[in-house]
C-alpha positions as CSV (number, residue, x, y, z in Angstrom):
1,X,0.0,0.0,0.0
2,X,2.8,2.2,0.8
3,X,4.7,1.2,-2.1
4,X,1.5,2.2,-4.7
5,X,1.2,5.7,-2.7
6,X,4.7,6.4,-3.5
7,X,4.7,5.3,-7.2
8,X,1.1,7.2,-7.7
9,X,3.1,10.6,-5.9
10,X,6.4,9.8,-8.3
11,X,3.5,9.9,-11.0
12,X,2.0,13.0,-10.6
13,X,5.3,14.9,-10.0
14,X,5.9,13.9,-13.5
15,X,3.1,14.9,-14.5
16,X,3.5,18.3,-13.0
17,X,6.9,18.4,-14.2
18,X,5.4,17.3,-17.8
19,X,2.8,20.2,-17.5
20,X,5.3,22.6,-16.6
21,X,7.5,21.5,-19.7
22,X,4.6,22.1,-22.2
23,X,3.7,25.6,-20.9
24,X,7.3,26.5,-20.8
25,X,8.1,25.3,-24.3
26,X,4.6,27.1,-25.8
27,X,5.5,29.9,-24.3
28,X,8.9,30.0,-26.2
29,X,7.3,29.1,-29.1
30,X,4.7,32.1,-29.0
31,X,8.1,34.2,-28.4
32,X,10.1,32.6,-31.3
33,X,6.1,33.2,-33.7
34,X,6.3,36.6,-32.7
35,X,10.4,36.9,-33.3
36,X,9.6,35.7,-36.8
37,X,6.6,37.7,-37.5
38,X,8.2,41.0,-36.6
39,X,11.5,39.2,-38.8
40,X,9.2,38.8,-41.6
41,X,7.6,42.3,-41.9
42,X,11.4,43.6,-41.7
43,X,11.9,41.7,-44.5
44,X,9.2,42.8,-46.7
45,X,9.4,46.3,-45.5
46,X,13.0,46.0,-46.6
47,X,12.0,44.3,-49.6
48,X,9.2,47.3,-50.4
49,X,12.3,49.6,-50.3
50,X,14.7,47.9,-52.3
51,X,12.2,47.7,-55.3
52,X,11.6,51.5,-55.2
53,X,15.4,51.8,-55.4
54,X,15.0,49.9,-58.9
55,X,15.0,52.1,-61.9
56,X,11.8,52.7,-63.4
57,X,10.5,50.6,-66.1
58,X,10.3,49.8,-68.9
59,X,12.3,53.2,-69.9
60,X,13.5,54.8,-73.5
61,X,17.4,56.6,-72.8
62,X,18.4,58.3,-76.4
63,X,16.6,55.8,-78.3
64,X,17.3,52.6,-76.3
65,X,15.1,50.6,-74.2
66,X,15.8,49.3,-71.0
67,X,13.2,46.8,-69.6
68,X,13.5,43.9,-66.7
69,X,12.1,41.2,-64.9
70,X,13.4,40.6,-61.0
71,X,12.1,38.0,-59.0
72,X,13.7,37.4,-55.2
73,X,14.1,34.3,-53.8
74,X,12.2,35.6,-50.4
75,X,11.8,39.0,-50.3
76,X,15.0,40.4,-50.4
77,X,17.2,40.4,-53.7
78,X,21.4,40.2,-54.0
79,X,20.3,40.7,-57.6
80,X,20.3,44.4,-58.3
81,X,21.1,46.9,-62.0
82,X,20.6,50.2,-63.0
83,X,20.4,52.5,-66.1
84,X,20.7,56.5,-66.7
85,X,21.1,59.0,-69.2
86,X,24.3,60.4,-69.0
87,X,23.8,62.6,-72.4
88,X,22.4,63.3,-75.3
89,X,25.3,61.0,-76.9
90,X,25.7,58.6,-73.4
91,X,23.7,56.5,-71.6
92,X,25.6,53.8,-69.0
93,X,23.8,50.7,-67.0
94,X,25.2,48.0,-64.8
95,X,23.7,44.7,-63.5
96,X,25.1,42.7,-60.6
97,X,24.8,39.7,-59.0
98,X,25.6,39.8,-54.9
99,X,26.7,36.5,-53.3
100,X,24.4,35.1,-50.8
101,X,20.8,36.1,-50.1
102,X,19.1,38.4,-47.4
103,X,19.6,41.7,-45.6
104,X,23.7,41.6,-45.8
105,X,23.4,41.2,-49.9
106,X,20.6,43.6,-50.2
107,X,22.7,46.4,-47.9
108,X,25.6,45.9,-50.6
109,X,22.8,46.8,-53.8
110,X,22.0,49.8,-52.2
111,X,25.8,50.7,-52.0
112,X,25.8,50.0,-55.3
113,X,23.3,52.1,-56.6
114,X,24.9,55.1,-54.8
115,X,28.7,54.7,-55.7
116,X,27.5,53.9,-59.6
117,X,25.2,58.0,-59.8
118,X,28.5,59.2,-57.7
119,X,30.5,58.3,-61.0
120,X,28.4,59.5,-63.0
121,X,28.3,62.7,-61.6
122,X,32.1,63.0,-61.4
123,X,32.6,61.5,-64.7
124,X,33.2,64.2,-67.4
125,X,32.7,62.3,-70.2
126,X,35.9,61.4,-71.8
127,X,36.8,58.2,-72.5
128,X,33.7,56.1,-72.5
129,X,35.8,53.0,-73.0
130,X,37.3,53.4,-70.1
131,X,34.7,54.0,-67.3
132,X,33.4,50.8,-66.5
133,X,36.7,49.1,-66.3
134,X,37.5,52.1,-64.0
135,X,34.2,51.8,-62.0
136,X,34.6,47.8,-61.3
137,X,38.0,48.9,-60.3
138,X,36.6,51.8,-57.5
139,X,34.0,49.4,-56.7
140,X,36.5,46.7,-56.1
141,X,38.2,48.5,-53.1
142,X,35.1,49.6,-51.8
143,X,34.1,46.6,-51.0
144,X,37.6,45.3,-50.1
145,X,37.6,48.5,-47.8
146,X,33.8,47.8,-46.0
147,X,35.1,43.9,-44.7
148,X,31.4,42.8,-45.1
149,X,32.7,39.5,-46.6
150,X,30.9,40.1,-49.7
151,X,31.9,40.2,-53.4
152,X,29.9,40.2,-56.8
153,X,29.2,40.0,-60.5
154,X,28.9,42.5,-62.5
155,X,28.3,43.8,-66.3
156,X,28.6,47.8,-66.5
157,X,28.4,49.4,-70.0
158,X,28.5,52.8,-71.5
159,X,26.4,53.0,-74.8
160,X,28.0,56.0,-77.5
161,X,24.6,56.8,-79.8
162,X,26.4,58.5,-81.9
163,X,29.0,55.8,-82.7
164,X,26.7,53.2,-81.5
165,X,29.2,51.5,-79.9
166,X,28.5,49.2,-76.4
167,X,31.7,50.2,-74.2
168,X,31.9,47.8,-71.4
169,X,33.7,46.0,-68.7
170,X,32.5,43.0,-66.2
171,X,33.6,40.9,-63.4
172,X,32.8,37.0,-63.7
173,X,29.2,37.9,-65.2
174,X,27.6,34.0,-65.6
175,X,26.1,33.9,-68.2
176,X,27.8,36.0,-70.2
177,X,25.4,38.7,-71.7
178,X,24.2,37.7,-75.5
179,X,23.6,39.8,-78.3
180,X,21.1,39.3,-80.7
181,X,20.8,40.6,-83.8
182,X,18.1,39.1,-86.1
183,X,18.2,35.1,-85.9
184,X,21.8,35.3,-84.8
185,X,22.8,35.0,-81.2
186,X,26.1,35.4,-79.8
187,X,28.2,35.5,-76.4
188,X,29.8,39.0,-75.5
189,X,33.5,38.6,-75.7
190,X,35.4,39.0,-72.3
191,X,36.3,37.6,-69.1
192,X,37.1,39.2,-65.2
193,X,37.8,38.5,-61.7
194,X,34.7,38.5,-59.0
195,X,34.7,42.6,-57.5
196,X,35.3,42.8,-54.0
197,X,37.1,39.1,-53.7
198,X,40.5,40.1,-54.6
199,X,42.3,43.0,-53.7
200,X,44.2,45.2,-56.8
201,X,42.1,43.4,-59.1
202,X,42.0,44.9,-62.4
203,X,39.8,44.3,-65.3
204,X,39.0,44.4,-69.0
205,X,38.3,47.4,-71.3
206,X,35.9,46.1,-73.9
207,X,34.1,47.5,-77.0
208,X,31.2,45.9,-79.4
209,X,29.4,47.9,-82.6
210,X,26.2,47.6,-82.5
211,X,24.3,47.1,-84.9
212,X,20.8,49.5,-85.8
213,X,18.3,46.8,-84.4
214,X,19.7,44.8,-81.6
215,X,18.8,43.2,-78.6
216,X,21.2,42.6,-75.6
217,X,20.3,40.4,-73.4
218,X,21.6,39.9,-69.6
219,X,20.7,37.2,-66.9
220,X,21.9,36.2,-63.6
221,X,23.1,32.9,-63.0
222,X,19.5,32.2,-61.0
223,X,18.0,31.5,-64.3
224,X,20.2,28.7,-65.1
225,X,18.9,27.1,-62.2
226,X,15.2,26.9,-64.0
227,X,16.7,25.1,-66.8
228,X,17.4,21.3,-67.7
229,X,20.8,20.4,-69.0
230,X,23.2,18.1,-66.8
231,X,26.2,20.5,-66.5
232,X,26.7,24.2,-67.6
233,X,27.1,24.4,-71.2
234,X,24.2,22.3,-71.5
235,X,22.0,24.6,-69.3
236,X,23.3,28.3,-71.6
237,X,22.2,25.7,-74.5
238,X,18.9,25.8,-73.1
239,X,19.0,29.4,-72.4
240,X,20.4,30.6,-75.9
241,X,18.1,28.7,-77.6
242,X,15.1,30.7,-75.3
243,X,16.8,33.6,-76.1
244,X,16.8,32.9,-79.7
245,X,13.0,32.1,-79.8
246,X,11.8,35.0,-77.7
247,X,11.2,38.7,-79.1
248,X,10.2,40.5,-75.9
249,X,11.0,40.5,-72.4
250,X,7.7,39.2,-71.6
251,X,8.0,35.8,-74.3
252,X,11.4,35.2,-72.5
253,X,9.7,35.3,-69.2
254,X,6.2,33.0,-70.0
255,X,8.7,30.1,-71.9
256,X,11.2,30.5,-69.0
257,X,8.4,30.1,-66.2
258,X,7.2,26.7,-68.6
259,X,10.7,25.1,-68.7
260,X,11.1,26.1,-65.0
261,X,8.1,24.7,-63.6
262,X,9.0,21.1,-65.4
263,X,12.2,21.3,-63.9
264,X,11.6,22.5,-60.4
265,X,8.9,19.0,-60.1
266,X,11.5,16.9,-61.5
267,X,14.0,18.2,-58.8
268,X,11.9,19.2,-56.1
269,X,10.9,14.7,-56.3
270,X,14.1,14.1,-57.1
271,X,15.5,16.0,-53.6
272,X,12.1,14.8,-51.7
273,X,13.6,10.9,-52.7
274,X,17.2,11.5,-51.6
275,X,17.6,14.3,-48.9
276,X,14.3,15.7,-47.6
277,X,12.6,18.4,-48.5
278,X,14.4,21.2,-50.0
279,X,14.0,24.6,-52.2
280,X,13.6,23.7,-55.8
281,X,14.8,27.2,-56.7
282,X,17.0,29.0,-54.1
283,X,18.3,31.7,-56.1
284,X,17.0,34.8,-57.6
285,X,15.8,35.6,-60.7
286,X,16.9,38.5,-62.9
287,X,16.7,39.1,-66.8
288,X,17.5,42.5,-68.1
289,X,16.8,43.6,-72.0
290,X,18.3,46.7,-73.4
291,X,17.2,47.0,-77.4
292,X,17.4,49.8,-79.7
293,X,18.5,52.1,-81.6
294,X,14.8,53.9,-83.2
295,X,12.5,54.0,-80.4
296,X,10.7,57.1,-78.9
297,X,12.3,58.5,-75.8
């Protein structure tokens, strides 16, 4: 009898201990709900701003039009560009790719978009071919000088109208921006080092005609990840060939989003199989389209 009183009191100290557990643990979780809430409206309030940093679009500059699609991975985009008018004869645009994803990559945008209408401003308009290379360069030790840990890709050109002439420079840009003029598609000559990874890094001072009707095409490497192919030159197969059959920024985006979702199911199953569930899709998703000469500012 003695023995059953002590096991019922052993019993019901575990229980209490029990009970105690489970309002202990939902009251961290109704802490770490409301940690993630507030976390999640800093994210799309941060979000909210980075888009109004975008440029407008689409937008004529001196005859050439600048459109884009952007698409985050969450809310908050390493992907980032910009275009301006510099002049009645220049007009200059960059589009970069920040490693990682979140607040730290977004921060490092917004940095960009600054330092690149700080050149411009300074800039007094000699020597066209030389400004990106001579941006990247600035930009290079900025980012060496902030510590942040953070590098990027990056295409920045200068378009002459009157010599219509593409001036440009760029730092590991994957793909490689493509130039189409008619049915024929082809890869923009050039290579560079990553800006902000290596200290003293210098890079490449390039120069492409162009031709009267051309379209220029530029995509961060998030695309390649919507695309079949079992390696890397099968994947810019895939995307050449989407750039070949697409006319407008819009056509590019619909065919993309078809070959995507095919591809995300086959990987998201294939991932679900072998390692749990995981993001089919973990990067962001940028395509610019700059096309001209002809149309009306």
């Amino acid at each position: 009898m003695r023995h059953d009183k002590h096991r019922d009191a052993q019993a019901l100290a575990r229980l209490q201990d029990c009970r105690q557990s489970c309002a202990r643990l939902a009251e961290q979780n109704e802490s770490l709900e409301t940690q993630l809430a507030l976390l999640r409206m800093d994210q799309q309030s941060g979000g909210h701003i980075q888009r109004r940093l975008l440029p407008v679009h689409p937008r004529t500059i001196n005859g050439i039009r600048f459109d884009y699609w952007l698409e985050p991975s969450l809310y908050l985009s390493g992907d980032f560009l910009g275009y301006q008018r510099y002049s009645a004869r220049y007009s200059a645009f960059y589009f970069a790719d920040v490693s990682g994803h979140g607040a730290s990559s977004a921060f490092v945008t917004v940095l960009l978009k600054y330092l690149f209408s700080r050149w411009l401003l300074t800039w007094d308009g000699e020597n066209p071919d030389l400004f990106p290379a001579d941006w990247l360069a600035a930009l290079n030790r900025e980012l060496q000088d902030t510590d942040i840990g953070k590098h990027a890709t990056l295409f920045v050109g200068v378009i002459d109208h009157d010599t219509r002439t593409l001036h440009y420079s760029l730092g590991a840009q994957l793909p490689m921006p493509m130039l189409k003029t008619g049915t024929t598609l082809e890869r923009l000559a050039g290579e560079g080092m990553p800006v902000g990874l290596f200290p003293d890094a210098t890079y490449p001072v390039l120069s492409r005609a162009l031709p009267p009707d051309f379209v220029l095409w530029l995509c961060s490497d998030g695309v390649l990840e919507c695309l079949p192919g079992g390696n890397l030159e099968g994947r810019l197969r895939e995307l050449e060939q989407l750039l070949r059959e697409s006319t407008t920024l819009e056509q590019l985006r619909d065919r993309l989003a078809c070959v995507s979702t095919s591809v995300a199911l086959t990987r998201v199953q294939e991932t679900d199989t072998a390692h749990g569930d995981r993001q089919a899709l973990p990067d962001d998703l940028t395509i610019m389209m700059v096309s001209g000469f002809g149309h009306a500012d």
